[in-house]
C-alpha positions in Angstrom: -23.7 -43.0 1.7 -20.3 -41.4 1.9 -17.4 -41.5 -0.5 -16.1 -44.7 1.1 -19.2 -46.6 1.1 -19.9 -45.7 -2.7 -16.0 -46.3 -3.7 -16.3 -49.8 -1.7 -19.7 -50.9 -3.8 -18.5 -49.7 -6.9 -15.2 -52.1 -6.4 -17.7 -54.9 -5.8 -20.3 -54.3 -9.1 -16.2 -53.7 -11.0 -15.3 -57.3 -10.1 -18.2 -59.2 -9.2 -20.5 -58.1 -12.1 -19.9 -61.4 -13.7 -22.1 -62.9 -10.8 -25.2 -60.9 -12.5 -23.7 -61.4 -15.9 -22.4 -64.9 -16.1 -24.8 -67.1 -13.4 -27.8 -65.6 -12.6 -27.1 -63.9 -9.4 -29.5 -60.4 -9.0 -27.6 -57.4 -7.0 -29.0 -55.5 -4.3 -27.2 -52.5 -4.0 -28.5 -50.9 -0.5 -27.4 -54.6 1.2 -23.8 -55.1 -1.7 -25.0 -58.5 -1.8 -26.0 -60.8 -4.7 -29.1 -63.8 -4.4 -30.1 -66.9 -6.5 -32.6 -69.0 -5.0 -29.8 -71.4 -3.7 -26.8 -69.0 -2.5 -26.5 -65.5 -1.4 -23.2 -63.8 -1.2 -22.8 -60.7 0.6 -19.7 -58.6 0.4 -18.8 -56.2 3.2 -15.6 -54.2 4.0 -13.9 -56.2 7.1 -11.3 -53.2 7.3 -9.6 -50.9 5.4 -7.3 -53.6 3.4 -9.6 -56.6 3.4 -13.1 -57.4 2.3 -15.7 -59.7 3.9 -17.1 -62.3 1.8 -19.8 -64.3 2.9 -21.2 -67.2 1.9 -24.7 -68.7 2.8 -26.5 -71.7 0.8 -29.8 -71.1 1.3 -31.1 -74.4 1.8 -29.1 -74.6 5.6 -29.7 -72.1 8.2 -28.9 -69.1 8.5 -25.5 -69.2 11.1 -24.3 -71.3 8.2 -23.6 -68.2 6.2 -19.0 -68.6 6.0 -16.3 -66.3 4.8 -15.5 -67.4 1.2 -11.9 -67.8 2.3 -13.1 -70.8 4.6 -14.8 -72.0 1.9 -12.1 -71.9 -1.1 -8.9 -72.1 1.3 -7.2 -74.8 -1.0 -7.4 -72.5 -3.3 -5.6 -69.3 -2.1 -2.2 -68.4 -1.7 -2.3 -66.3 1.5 1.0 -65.0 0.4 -0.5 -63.4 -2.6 -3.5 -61.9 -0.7 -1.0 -60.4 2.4 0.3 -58.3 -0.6 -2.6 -56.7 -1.5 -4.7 -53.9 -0.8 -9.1 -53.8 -0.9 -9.4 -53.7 -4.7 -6.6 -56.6 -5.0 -8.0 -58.4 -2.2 -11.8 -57.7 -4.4 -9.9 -59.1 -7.4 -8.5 -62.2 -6.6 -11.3 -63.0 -4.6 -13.9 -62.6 -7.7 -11.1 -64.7 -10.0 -11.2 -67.8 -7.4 -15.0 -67.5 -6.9 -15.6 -67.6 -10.8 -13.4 -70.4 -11.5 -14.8 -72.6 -8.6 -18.4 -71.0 -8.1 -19.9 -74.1 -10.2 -18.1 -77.0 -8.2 -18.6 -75.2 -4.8 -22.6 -75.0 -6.2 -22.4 -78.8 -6.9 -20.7 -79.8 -3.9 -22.5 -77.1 -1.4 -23.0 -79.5 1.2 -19.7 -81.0 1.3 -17.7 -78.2 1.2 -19.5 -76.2 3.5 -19.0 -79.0 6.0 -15.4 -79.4 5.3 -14.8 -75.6 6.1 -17.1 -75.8 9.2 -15.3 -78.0 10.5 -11.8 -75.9 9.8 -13.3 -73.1 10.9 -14.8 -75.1 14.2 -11.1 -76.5 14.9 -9.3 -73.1 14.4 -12.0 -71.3 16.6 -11.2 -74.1 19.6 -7.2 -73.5 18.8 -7.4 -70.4 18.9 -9.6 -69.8 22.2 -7.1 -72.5 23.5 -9.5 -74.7 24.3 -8.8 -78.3 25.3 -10.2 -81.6 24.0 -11.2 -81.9 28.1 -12.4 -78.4 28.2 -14.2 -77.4 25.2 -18.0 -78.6 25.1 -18.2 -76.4 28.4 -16.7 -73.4 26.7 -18.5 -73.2 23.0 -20.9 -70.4 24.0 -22.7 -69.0 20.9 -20.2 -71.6 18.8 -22.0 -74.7 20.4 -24.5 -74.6 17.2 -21.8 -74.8 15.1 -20.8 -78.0 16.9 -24.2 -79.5 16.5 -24.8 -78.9 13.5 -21.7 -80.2 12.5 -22.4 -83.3 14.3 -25.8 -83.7 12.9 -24.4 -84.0 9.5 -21.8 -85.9 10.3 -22.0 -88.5 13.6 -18.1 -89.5 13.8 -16.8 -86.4 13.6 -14.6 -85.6 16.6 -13.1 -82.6 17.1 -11.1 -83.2 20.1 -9.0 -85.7 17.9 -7.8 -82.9 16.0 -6.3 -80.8 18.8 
């Protein structure tokens, strides 16, 4: 492990110690992630500025796993965050998480089909896909879509673009 790597996972036990401390979670160190028996989040540098936090409730498959931002978007200001560097970005994201890790635990489900469903929209948008064109462009996404639709029948996307 070089400098980097160790400086990176130290950041993470800094400000996300209260996982282990405060609710249970247990650390693994080699994979900088932290477990209960319902949620794992795992916590990887994205780049040099801004940290990857994922997010996967153990009781739905595995693609489920989401960035934390996808998850808590009502709840940050992406002005703050644009202004900050890794151990900022580490920061704000372990304040947000610990005021809103009980609710998003009680309301799993729901909110990690709200932000699917952001995320689903934002992926067609951005791939500028149509709502004529993009059921035959979805590639690897298309379990997204179907999982999305399993849990909820009269959701349609193509309304929202």
């Amino acid at each position: 492990m070089n400098n980097e790597e160790l400086e990176f996972k130290n950041l993470t036990i800094k400000h996300f110690s209260f996982l282990v401390n405060e609710f249970g979670f247990v650390y693994d160190e080699a994979k900088n992630q932290f477990d209960t028996r319902a949620i794992r989040i795992s916590i990887e540098k994205y780049d040099r500025i801004v940290p990857s936090i994922i997010v996967w409730f153990k009781s739905e498959p595995k693609f489920t796993g989401i960035l934390l931002n996808w998850l808590l978007e009502e709840f940050i200001d992406n002005k703050e965050t644009d202004k900050l560097l890794m151990e900022g970005h580490l920061q704000y994201y372990a304040n947000i998480l610990k005021k809103h890790l009980v609710s998003l635990s009680r309301n799993s489900e729901t909110m990690l089909l709200k932000a699917m469903k952001k995320q689903f929209i934002n992926y067609l948008k951005f791939s500028n896909l149509t709502k004529y064109n993009f059921m035959a462009e979805l590639g690897s996404f298309s379990r997204n879509y179907y999982y999305i639709k399993k849990k909820d029948m009269r959701w349609n996307p193509a309304k929202e673009l």
